[in-house]
N, C-alpha and C positions, 0 to 999 in steps of 0.2 A: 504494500500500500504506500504509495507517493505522501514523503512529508507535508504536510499543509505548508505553503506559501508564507513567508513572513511581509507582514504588514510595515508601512513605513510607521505608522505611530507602535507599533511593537519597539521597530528595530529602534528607535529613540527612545521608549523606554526603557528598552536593555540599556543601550549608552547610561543614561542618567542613571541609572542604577547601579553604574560601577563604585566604588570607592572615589575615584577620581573625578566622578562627574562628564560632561563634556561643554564645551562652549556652541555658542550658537554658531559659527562659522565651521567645525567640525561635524556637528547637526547637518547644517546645509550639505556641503562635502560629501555627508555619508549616502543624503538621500536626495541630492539635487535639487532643492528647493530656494527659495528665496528665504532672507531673514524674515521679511513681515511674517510668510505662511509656518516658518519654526517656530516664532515667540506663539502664532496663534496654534500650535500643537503645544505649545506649554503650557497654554491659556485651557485647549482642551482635557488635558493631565491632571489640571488644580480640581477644572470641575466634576471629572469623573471620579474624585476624591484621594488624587497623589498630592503629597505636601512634598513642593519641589522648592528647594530653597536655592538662592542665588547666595554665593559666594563675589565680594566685589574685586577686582581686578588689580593686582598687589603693581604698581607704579603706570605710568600714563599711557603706556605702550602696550600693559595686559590687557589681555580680554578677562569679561567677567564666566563664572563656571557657575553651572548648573547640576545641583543633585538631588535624587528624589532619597527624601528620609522617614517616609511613611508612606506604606501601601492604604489602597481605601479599606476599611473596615467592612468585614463581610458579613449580609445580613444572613441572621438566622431564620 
């Protein structure tokens, strides 16, 4: 039986899922997107209840990094 397909809002959750997080220009890169439409898959992540936190960009020239630090709660 053929693997099921990985989805671009999966493959970005995995990213944000690592320890390390990823930036929004690695996001775009991974999955060919534009910045607007990766910040609004971040947008969609918060509301489907991942708490992704941004980390700010350590001197002028970093990018800032994103990681998700809570899965949504599963109802019972």
């Amino acid at each position: 039986m053929p693997k099921p397909k990985q989805t671009k809002t999966e493959k970005v959750r995995v990213m944000l899922a690592r320890p390390q997080g990823a930036s929004v220009e690695a996001i775009c890169k991974a999955i060919g997107w534009q910045p607007h439409s990766t910040r609004a898959i971040l947008s969609g992540l918060r509301k489907a209840g991942y708490t992704v936190e941004r980390q700010a960009a350590a001197g002028n020239g970093g990018e800032s990094l994103y990681r998700i630090t809570a899965e949504p709660e599963t109802a019972e």
